[in-house]
C-alpha positions in Angstrom: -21.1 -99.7 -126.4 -19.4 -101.8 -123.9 -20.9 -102.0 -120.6 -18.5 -101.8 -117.3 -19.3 -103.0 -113.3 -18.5 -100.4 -111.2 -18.2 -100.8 -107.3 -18.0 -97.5 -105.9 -16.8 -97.8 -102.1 -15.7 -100.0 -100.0 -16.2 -100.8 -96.8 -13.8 -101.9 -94.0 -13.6 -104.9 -92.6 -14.0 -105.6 -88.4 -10.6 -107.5 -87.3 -10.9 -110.8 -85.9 -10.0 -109.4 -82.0 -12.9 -106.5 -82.8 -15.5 -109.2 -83.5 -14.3 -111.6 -80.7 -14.9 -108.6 -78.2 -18.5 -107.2 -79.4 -20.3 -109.1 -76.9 -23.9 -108.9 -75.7 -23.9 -106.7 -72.1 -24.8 -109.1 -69.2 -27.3 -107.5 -67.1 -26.2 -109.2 -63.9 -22.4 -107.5 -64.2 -21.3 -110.4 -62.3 -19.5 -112.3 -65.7 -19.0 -110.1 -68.6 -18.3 -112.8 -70.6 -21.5 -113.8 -72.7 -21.2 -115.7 -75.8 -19.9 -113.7 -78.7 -23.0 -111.5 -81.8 -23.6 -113.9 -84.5 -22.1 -112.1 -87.2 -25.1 -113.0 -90.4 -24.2 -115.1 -93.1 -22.7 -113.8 -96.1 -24.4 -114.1 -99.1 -24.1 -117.2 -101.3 -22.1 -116.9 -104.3 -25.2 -118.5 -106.5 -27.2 -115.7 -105.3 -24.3 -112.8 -106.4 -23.9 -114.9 -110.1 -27.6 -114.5 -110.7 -27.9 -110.5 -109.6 -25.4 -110.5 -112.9 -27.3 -109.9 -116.1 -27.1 -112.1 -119.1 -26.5 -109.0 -120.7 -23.9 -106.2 -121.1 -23.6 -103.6 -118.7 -21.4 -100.8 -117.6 -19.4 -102.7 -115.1 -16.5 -101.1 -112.7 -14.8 -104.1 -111.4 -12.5 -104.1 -108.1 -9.8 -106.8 -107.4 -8.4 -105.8 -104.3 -4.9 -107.6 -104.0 -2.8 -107.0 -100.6 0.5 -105.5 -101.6 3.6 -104.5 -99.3 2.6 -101.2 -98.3 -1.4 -102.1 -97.8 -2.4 -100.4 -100.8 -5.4 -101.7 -103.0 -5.5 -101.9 -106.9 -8.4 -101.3 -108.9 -8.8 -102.8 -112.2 -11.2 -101.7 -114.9 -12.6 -103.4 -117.6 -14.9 -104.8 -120.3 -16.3 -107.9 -119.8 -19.5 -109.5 -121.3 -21.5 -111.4 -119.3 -19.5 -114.7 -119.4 -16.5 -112.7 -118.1 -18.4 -111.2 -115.2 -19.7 -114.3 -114.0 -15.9 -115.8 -114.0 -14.6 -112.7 -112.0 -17.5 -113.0 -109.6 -16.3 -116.8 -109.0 -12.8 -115.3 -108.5 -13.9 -112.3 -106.2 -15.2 -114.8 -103.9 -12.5 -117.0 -104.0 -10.0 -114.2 -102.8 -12.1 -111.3 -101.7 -13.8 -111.9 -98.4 -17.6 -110.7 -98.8 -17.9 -107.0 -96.9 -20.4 -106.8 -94.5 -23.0 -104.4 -95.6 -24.3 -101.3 -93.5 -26.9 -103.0 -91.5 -24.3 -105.1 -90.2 -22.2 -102.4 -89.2 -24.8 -100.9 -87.1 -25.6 -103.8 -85.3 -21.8 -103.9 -84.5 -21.9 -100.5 -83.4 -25.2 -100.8 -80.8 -23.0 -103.7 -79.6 -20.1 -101.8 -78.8 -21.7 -99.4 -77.2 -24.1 -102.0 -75.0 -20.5 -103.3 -73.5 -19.2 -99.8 -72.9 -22.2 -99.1 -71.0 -21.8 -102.3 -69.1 -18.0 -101.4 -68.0 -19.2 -98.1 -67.3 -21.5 -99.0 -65.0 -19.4 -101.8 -63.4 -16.6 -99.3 -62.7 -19.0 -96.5 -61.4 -21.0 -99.2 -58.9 -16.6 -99.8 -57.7 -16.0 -96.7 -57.3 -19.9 -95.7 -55.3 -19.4 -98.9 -53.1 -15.7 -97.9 -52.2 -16.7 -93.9 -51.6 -19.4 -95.6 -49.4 -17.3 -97.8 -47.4 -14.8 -94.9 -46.9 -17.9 -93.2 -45.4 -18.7 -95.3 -43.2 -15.4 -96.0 -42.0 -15.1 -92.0 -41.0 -18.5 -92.7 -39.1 -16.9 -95.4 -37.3 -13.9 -93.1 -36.4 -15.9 -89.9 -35.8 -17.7 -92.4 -33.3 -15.0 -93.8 -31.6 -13.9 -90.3 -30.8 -17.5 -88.6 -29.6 -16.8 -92.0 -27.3 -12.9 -91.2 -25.8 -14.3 -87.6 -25.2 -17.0 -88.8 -22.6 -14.6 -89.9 -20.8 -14.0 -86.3 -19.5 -15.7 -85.8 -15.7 -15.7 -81.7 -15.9 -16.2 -80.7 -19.4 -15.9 -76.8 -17.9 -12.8 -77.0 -16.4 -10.9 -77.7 -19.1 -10.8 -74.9 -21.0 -7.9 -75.7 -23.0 -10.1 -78.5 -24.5 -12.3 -78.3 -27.9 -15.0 -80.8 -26.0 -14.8 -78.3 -22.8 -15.4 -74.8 -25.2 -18.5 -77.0 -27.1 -20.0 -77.6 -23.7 -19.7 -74.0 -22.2 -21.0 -72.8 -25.6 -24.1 -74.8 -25.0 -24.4 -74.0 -21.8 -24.7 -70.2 -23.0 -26.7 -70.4 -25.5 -29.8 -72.3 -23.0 -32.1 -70.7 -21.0 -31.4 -69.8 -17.2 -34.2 -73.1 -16.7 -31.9 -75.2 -18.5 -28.6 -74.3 -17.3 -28.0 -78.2 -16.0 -24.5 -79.0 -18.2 -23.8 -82.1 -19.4 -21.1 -83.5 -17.8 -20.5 -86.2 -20.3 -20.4 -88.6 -17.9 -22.0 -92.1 -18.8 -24.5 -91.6 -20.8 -25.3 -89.0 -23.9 -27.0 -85.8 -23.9 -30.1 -85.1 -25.8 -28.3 -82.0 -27.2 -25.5 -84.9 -29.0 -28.4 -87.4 -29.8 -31.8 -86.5 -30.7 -31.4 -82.9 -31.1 -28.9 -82.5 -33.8 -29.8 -80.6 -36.9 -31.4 -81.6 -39.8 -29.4 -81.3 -42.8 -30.1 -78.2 -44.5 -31.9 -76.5 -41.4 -30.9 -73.0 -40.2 -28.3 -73.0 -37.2 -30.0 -69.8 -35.8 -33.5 -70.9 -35.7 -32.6 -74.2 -34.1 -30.8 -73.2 -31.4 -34.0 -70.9 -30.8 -36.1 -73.9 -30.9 -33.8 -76.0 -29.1 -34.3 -73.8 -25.7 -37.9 -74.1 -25.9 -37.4 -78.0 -25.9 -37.1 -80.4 -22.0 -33.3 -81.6 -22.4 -32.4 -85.0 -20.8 -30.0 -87.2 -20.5 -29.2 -91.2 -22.2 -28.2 -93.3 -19.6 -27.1 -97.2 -19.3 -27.6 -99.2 -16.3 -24.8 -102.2 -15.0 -25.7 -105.1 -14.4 -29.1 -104.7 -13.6 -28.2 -102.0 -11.3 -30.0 -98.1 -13.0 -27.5 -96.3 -11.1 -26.4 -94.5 -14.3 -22.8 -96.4 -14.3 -21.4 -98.2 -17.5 -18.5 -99.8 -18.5 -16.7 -98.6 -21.4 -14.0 -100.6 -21.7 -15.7 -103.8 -23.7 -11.8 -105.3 -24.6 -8.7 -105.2 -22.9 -5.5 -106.5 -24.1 -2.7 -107.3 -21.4 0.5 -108.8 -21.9 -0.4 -110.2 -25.5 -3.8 -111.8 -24.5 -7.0 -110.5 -25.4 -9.9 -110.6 -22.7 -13.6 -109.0 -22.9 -13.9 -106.9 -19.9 -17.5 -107.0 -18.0 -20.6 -105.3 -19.8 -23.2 -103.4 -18.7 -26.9 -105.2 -19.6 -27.1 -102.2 -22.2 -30.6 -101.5 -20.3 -31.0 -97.1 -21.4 -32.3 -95.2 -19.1 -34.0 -91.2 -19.9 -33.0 -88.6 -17.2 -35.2 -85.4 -17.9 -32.8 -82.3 -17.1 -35.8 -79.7 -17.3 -39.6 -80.1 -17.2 -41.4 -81.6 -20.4 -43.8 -79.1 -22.0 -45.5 -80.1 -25.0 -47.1 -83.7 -26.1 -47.9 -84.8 -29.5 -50.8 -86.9 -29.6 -51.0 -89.5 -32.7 -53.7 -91.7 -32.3 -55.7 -94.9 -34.7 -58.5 -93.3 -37.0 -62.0 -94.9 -37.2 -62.0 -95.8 -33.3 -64.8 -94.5 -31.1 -63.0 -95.6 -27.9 -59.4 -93.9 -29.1 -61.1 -90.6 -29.6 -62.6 -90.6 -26.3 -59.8 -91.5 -24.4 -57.8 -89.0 -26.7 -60.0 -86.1 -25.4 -59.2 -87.1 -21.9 -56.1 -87.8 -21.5 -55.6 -84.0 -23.9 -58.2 -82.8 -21.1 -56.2 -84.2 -18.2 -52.5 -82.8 -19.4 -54.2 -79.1 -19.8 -55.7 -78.9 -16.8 -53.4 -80.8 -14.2 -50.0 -81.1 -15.8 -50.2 -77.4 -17.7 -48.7 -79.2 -21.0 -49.2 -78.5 -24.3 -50.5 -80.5 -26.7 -50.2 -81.2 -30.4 -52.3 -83.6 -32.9 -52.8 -84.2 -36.0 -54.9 -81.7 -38.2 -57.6 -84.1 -38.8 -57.8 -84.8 -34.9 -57.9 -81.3 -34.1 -61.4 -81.1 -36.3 -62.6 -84.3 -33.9 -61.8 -82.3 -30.9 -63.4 -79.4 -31.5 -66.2 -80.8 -33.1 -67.4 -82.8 -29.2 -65.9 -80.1 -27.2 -65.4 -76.1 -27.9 -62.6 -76.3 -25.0 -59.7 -77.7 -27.2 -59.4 -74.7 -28.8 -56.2 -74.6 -27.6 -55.0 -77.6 -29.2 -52.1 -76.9 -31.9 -51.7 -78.5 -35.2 -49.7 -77.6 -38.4 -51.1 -76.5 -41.9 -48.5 -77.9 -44.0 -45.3 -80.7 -44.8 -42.8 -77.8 -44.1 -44.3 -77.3 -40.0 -44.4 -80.6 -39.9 -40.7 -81.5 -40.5 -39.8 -78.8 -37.8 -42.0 -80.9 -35.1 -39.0 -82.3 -33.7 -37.9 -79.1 -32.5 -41.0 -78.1 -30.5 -42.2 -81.8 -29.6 -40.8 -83.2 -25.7 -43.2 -86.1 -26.2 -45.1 -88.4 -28.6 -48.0 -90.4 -27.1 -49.4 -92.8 -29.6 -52.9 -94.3 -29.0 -53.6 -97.6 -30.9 -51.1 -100.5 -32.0 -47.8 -101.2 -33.5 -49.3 -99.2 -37.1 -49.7 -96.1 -34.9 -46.6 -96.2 -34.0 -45.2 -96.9 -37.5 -46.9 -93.9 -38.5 -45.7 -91.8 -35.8 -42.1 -92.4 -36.6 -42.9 -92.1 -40.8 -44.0 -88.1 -39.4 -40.4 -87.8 -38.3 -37.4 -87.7 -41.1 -34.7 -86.7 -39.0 -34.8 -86.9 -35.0 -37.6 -88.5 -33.7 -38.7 -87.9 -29.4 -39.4 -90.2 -27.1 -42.4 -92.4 -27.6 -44.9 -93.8 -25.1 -47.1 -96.5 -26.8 -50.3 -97.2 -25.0 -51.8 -100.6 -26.3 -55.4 -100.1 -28.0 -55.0 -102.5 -31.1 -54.6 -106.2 -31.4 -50.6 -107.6 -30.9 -48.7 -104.6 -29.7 -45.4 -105.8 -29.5 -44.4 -101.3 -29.0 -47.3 -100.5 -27.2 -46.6 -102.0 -23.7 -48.5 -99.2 -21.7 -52.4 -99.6 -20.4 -54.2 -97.5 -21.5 -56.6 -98.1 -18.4 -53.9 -96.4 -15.8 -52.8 -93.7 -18.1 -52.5 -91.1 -15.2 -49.8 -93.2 -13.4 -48.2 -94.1 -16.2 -47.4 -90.6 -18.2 -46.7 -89.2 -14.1 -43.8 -91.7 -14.3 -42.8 -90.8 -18.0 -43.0 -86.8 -17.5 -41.1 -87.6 -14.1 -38.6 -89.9 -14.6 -36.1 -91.4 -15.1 -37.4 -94.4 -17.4 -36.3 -97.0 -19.4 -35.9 -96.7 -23.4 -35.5 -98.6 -26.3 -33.8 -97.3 -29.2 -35.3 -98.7 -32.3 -33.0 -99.0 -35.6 -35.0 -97.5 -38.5 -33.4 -98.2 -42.8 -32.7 -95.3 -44.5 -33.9 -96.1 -48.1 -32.9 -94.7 -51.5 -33.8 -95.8 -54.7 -31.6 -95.4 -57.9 -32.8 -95.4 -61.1 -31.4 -97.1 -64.6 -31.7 -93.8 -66.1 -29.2 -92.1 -63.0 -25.9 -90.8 -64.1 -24.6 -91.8 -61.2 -25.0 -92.9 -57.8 -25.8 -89.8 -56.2 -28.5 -89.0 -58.4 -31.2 -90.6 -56.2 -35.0 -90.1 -55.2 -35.8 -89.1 -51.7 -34.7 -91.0 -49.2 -37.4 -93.5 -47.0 -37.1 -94.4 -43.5 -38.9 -97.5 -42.3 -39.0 -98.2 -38.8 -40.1 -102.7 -39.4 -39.1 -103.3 -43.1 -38.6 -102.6 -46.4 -39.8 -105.4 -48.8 -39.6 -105.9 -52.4 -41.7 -107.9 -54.4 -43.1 -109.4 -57.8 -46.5 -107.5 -57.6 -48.9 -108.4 -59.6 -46.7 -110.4 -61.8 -46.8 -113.9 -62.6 -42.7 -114.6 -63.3 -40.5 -115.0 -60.4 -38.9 -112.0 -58.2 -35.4 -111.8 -59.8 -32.8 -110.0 -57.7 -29.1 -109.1 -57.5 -27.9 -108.6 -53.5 -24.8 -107.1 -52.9 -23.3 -106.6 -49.1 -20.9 -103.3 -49.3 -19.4 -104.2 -52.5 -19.4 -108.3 -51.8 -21.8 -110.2 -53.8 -24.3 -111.7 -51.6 -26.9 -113.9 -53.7 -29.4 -113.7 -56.2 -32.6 -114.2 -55.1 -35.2 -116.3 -57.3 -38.4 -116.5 -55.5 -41.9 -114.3 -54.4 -39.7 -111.4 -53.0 -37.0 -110.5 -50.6 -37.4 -109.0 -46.6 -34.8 -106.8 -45.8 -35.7 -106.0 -41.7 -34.8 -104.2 -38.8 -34.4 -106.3 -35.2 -37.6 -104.2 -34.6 -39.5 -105.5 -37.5 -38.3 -109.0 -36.7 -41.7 -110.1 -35.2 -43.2 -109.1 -38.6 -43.6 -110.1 -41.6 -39.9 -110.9 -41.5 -41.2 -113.8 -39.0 -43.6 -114.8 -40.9 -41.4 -115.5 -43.6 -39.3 -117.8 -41.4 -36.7 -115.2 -40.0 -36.0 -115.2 -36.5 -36.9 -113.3 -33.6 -34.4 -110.7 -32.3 -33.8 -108.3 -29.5 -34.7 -104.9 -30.8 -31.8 -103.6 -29.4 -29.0 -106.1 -30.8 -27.1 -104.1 -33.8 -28.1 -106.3 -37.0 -30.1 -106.2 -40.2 -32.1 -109.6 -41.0 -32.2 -110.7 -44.8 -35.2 -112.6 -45.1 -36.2 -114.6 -48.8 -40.1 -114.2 -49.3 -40.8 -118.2 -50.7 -37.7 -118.7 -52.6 -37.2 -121.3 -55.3 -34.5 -123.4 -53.2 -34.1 -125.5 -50.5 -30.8 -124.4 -49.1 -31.9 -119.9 -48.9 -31.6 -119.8 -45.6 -32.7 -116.1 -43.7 -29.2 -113.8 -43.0 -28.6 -111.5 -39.9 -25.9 -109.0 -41.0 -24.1 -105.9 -39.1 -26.4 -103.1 -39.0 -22.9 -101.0 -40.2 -23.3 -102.2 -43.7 -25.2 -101.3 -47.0 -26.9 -103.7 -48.7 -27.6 -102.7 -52.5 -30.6 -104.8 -54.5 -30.8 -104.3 -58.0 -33.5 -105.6 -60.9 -31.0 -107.2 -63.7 -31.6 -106.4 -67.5 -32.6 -110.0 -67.9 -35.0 -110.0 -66.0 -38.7 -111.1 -67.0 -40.7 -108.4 -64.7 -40.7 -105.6 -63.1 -40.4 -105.8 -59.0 -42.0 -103.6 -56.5 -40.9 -101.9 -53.2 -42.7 -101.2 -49.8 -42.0 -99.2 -47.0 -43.3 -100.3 -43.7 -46.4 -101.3 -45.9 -47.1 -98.3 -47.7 -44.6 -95.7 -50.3 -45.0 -98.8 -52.9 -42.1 -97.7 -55.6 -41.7 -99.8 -59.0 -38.6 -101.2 -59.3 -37.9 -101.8 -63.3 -34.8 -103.7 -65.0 -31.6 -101.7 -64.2 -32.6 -100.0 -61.0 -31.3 -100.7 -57.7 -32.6 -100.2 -54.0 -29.5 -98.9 -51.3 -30.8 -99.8 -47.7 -28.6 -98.9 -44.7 -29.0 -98.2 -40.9 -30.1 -94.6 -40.2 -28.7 -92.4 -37.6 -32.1 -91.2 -35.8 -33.3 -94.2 -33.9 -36.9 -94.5 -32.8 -36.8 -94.3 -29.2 -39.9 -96.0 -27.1 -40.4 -96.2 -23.3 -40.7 -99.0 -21.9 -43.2 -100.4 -19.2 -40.4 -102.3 -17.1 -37.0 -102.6 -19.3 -36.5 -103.2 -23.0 -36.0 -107.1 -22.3 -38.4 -107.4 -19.8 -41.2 -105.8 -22.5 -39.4 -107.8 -25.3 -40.3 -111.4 -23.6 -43.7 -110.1 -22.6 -44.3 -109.0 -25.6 -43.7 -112.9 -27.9 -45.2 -114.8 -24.8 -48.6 -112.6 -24.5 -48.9 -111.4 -28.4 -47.4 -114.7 -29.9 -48.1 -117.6 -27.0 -44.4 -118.2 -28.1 -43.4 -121.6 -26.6 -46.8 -122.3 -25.1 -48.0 -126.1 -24.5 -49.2 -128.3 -21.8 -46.9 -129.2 -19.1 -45.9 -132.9 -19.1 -47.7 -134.4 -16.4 -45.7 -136.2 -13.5 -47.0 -139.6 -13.8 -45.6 -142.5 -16.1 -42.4 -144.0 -16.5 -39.1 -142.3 -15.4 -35.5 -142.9 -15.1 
């Protein structure tokens, strides 16, 4: 019986222009232009000669011959082993060897790895350009709130949207509280640090609102607190531009009704913080007729020494405690700048005014003594006083595994810094920064600092970034020991939103901190948004914010401090 070789399918070949395009995805999206898959090497023809059998077989042969309309003919016949190994000799001289099914799935994955990686690019476009839109309407809906405070007699226009907002307000307050704002320079409590939290009732704030002291953001000119400010920073006459004069920026706190509760948030482990913490609670009851809140674990302290504190208040649970900001006039913080930090971490959307009394080691916040607490909270609950609004970042972290750039975790606020890290790993930090949707650098080192002007006399500083004014608008870019000599630290706008994401290629995982604590894992395709949050953390200040600014990096850092040349020896 003769014996035929049958090949029954074949399988399509991948055009040259198919090929050239499956290309690896590069993790960092910057160059999608890696080299091209090794395609594997087709088998040898000695190898294909020897699979043939000596002897006769049933053999199905296939010469595929290009004709005019594309078609392929199949021929079939009998061939003895002799025969067969000519034809195979011929097969590879004018057949191209098809890539087996392996080969085609490795294609495939390819394909699909660069779809994902254009995906992705095109998404991050489109998120970065949604976000700069954003912030662009902020920036308008600003400049606006800005024109209307211009306005001397918000009730007498009644025609006007601004003058029906205010007289609504007005309404809705108490008979203690029936001070309006007259918009003039400065900003009302109602328009700053009593807004709403997202997804809170309207009813039940307004109800909690009216139980709250309003007051009144103020900036001094020139040194002079007379509640006067210049609004007019640039003025353009006759084609020339000129900056007009500036106030010193120095805010000032005008209570418009009585202050009636205190939260009390003070350093644990401390046998002197809990004594004066008694008192001072003691002292407020009893002579000032304010109420006091603490935290649950200090309320167990108080009534443990004394069967009077009672009356203290506390909450139970995370959902009383992120409505604090609507019975809170007050924060008094007992310990150093890490009481503080933790006082602001209790807050997620408006935080109160803060008075910082100094019972730790540095205490660049705490600028109060505790040792004349009496004179100093009569001048807080009296005022006016001088504030200091403190930028906190407004963290979100995106995973690989995210559909898109909404889909986020929780968002973080950190009132000093937000650092990430390599952890416990041995391999270098490896980071993509981007600036809006600008490519910034990549970062090859221990870590990265991203810091507010607060935290700039951190561990931004000790990093080698530079000291700033807590109030100038910025957000410093610190490297943490980075493999070059030329990484300089950055100061940006605090307007932007910096994005820092773990490439594919990259050897280890990274790690994020909040502040110092929240520590997040950071793993190869996820990404880290910081930006500028809209509740500030504001702290009163002993004297001004630059007065306590300078004390603070002379008498916490003996910044600049050496001998004075003496007057003897040669001279000019």
């Amino acid at each position: 019986m003769p014996s035929f070789l049958c090949v029954s399918q074949e399988l399509p070949l991948p055009s040259p222009e198919a090929i050239q395009f499956a290309q690896p995805a590069d993790s960092r999206f910057r160059t999608l232009n890696p080299g091209p898959i090794p395609i594997p090497a087709a088998p040898s023809s000695r190898s294909l000669v020897e699979s043939v059998s000596d002897q006769r077989v049933n053999l199905d042969v296939i010469s595929s011959y290009q004709s005019e309309n594309g078609s392929l003919s199949t021929v079939s016949s009998t061939v003895s082993s002799e025969e067969s190994e000519k034809a195979a000799y011929e097969l590879l001289a004018h057949t191209p060897i098809k890539s087996t099914d392996a080969h085609l799935v490795e294609f495939s994955e390819a394909m699909r790895t660069v779809a994902k990686a254009l995906r992705r690019v095109a998404e991050g476009k489109a998120a970065a350009q949604a976000e700069a839109a954003e912030w662009k309407r902020k920036y308008e809906l600003e400049t606006a709130q800005k024109q209307q405070t211009k306005i001397k007699d918000c009730g007498s226009s009644t025609g006007n949207n601004l003058g029906k907002l205010a007289s609504q307000r007005t309404l809705e307050t108490p008979a203690s509280d029936q001070t309006a704002c007259c918009g003039n320079h400065g900003i009302c409590s109602h328009e700053v640090l009593q807004d709403e939290v997202p997804g809170s009732n309207p009813r039940s704030s307004h109800k909690m609102v009216g139980r709250k002291a309003s007051f009144r953001l103020s900036w001094g000119c020139n040194g002079d607190k007379n509640g006067q400010h210049k609004h007019d920073f640039v003025s353009f006459e006759k084609g020339d531009i000129t900056t007009a004069e500036r106030s010193n920026k120095q805010i000032l706190l005008r209570w418009e009704s009585r202050p009636q509760t205190v939260l009390f948030i003070t350093k644990p482990n401390s046998n002197p913080v809990r004594v004066l913490c008694a008192e001072m609670v003691r002292w407020l009851k009893e002579h000032k007729n304010i109420n006091v809140f603490v935290e649950p674990w200090v309320s167990k302290d108080l009534l443990t020494e004394d069967s009077s504190h009672n009356l203290v208040q506390t909450w139970d649970n995370d959902e009383e405690r992120k409505v604090l900001h609507k019975k809170v006039d007050l924060i008094v913080t007992l310990g150093g700048d890490g009481t503080v930090l933790w006082a602001a971490s209790l807050f997620k959307g408006p935080v109160p005014p803060v008075v910082a009394f100094s019972m730790g080691s540095l205490g660049f916040m705490t600028r109060f003594p505790s040792q004349q607490y009496r004179d100093c909270l009569d001048n807080v609950l009296n005022g006016p006083f001088s504030i200091t609004l403190r930028n906190r970042l407004q963290c979100r972290v995106i995973r690989d595994a995210a559909k898109d750039e909404l889909e986020t975790e929780e968002p973080i606020l950190a009132l000093n810094e937000v650092t990430i890290d390599r952890g416990i790993s041995s391999y270098l930090t490896y980071l993509e920064c981007y600036c809006d949707s600008s490519f910034v650098t990549c970062v090859q080192g221990d870590g990265l600092i991203i810091s507010t002007t607060s935290g700039s006399t951190a561990y931004s500083l000790a990093a080698g970034g530079s000291m700033v004014h807590p109030q100038v608008p910025g957000i410093l870019f610190t490297p943490i020991c980075p493999h070059s000599l030329s990484f300089r630290p950055l100061i940006l706008p605090e307007y932007v939103t910096l994005r820092v994401q773990v490439p594919y290629n990259s050897r280890g995982h990274a790690w994020a901190s909040f502040d110092g604590k929240d520590r997040k894992q950071l793993a190869p395709g996820d990404a880290l948004i910081c930006s500028i949050s809209p509740w500030p953390v504001p702290t009163a200040c002993l004297v001004d914010s630059t007065t306590d600014f300078l004390h603070s990096i002379h008498e916490g850092l003996h910044w600049n401090l050496r001998k004075t040349q003496s007057l003897d020896g040669p001279r000019d």
